[in-house]
C-alpha positions in Angstrom: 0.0 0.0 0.0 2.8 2.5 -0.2 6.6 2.7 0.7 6.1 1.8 4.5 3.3 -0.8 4.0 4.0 -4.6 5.5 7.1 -6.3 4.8 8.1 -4.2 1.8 11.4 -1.9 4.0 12.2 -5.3 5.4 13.2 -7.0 2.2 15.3 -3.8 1.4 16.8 -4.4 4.8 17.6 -7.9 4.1 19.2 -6.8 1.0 21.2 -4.3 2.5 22.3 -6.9 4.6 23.6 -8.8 2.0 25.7 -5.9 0.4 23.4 -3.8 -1.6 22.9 0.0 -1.4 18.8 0.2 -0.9 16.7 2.9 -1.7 12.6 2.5 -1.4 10.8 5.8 -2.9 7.0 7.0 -2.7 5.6 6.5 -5.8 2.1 7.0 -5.2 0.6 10.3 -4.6 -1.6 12.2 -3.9 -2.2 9.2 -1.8 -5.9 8.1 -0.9 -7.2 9.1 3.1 -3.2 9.8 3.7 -2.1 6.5 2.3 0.7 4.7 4.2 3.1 7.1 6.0 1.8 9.2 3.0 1.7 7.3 0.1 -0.5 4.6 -1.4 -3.6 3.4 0.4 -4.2 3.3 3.7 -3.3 0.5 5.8 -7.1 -0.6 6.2 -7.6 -0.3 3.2 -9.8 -3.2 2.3 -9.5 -4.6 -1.8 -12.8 -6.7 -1.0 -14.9 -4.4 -0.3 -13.7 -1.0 -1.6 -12.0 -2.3 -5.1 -14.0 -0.1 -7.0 -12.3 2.9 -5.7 -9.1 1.6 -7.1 -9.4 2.5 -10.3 -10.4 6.8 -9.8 -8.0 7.3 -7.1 -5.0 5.6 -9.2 -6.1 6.9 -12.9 -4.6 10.8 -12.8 -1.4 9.4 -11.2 -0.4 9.2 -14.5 3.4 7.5 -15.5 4.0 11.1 -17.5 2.5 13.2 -15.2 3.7 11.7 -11.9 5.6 9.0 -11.9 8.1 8.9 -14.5 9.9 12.2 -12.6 9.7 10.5 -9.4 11.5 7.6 -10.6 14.0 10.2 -12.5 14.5 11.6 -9.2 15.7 7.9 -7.6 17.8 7.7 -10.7 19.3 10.3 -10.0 19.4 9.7 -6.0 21.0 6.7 -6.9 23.7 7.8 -9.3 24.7 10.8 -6.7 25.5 7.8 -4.7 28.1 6.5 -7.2 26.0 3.9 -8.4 26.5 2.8 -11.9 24.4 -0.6 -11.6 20.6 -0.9 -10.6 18.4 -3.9 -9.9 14.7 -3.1 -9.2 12.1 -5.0 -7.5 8.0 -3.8 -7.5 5.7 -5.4 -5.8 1.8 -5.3 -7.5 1.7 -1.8 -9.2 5.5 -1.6 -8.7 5.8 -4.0 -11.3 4.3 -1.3 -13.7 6.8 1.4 -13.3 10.1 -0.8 -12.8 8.9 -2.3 -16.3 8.5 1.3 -17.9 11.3 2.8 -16.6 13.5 0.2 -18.1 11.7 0.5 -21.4 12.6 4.2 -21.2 16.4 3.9 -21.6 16.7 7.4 -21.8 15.4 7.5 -18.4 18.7 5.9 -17.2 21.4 5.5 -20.4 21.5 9.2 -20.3 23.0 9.3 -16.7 25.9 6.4 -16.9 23.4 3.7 -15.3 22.3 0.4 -16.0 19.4 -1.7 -15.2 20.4 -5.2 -15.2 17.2 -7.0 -14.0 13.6 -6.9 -12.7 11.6 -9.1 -9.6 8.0 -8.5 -9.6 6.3 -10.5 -6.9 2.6 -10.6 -7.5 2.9 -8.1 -10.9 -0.1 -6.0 -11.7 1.7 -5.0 -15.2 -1.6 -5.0 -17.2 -2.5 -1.4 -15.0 -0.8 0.2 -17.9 -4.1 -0.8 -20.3 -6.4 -1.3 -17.9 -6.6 1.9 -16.3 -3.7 3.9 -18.1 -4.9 3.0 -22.0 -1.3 2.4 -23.2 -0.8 -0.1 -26.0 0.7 -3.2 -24.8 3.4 -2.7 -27.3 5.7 -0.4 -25.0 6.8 -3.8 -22.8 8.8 -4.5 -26.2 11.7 -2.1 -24.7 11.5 -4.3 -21.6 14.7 -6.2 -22.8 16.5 -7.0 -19.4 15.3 -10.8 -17.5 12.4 -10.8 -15.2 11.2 -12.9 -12.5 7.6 -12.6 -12.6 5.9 -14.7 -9.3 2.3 -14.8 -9.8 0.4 -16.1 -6.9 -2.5 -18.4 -7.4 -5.3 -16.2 -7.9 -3.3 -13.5 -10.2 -4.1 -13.9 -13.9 -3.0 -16.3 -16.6 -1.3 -13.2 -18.4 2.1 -14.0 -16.1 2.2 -17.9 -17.0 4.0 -19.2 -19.8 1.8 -19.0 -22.9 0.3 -15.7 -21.3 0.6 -12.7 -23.3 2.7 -10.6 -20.9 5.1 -13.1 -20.1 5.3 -14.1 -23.3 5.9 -10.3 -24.2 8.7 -9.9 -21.9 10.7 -12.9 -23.0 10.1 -12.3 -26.7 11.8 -8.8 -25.1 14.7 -10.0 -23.6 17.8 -11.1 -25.8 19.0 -13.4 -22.6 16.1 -15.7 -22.7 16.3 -15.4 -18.8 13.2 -13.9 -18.5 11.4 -16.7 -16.2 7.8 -17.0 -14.3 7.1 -19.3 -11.4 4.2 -20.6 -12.1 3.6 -23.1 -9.8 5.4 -22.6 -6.7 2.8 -20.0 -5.1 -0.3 -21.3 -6.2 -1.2 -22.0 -3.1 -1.3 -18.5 -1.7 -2.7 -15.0 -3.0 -2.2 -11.8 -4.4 -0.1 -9.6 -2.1 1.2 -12.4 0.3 4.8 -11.8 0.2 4.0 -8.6 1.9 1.2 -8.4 3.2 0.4 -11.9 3.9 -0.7 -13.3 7.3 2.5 -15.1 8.4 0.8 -16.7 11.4 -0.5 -18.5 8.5 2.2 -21.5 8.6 1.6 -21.8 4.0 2.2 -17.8 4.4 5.3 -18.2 6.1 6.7 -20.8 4.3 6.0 -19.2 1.0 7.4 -16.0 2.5 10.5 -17.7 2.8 10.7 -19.5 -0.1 10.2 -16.0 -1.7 12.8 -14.6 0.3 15.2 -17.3 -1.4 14.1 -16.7 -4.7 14.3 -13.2 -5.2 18.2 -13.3 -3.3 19.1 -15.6 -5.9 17.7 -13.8 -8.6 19.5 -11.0 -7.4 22.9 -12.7 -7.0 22.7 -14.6 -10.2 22.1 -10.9 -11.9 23.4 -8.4 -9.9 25.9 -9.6 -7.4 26.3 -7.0 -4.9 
């Protein structure tokens, strides 16, 4: 629900942990009822019963209007920092700008950086038609590998044979693009984090997550 929603600083934590320079932005505002420590939703926000209020609130924040300088501003954050190398994770909707800003190589070329890889845990890519309008054909510049890790109840689009996954790997010269398929069916949208991890399938998935995405990482961007 923002940058300070469930589990989402902790996994940059772990990271740093392991040796990489961090850096989790606010993305989503003008944030709805004062979001999550200002951005996003707010943390009771419930998708059950107030979905329909998804799509006006997010509509005007707009990747030209709003987001595409935000994310200019990390890149640029990040390359004060003397960092020349960039790995990006987005959770849900984060999926959607991580995918467009490496489509926009401009965005990042420009300023001495590169974008090696992508992990999109839960990815809710197919905002950019669904609410945004864009033609699909824009994930065509998407040509660095990315994890995609659909849960079970996430749509058929992120499974092999499904349009944006087969989009992405058509996009990527590696052929590393890769989906799990299979491995979270058994839990739902949003789990990794903000899943119940008193739930024992939760926490194991949470973890197995956890594993994933750090090998993803190490295999693409070693630290």
């Amino acid at each position: 629900w923002g940058w300070n929603s469930g589990r989402t600083r902790n996994f940059a934590d772990l990271m740093a942990e392991k040796g990489y320079f961090c850096a989790v932005p606010k993305i989503l505002e003008p944030c709805l009822e004062g979001g999550t420590d200002g951005d996003g939703l707010p943390p009771d926000f419930d998708l059950a019963t107030r979905g329909a209020e998804m799509g006006p609130w997010i509509k005007p924040i707009t990747w030209d209007g709003t987001v595409k300088p935000r994310m200019q501003a990390l890149l640029q954050f990040m390359k004060a920092q003397k960092i020349t190398t960039l790995g990006m994770m987005g959770f849900c909707y984060g999926a959607y700008p991580c995918c467009k800003t490496v489509a926009d190589k401009s965005m990042w070329k420009d300023i001495g950086l590169d974008i090696t890889t992508i992990v999109a845990p839960h990815p809710s890519i197919q905002i950019s038609w669904a609410v945004y309008e864009e033609d699909k054909a824009w994930l065509s510049g998407v040509d660095r590998p990315v994890l995609l890790i659909p849960a079970g109840n996430d749509g058929d689009d992120y499974r092999p044979g499904g349009e944006i996954f087969e989009l992405l790997k058509a996009a990527d010269p590696s052929g590393k693009t890769k989906t799990m398929a299979t491995e979270f069916a058994n839990v739902k949208h949003g789990w990794s984090v903000r899943g119940d991890v008193s739930d024992s399938t939760v926490k194991a998935k949470v973890g197995e997550f956890l594993s994933a995405m750090q090998g993803w990482f190490a295999e693409h961007m070693p630290p």
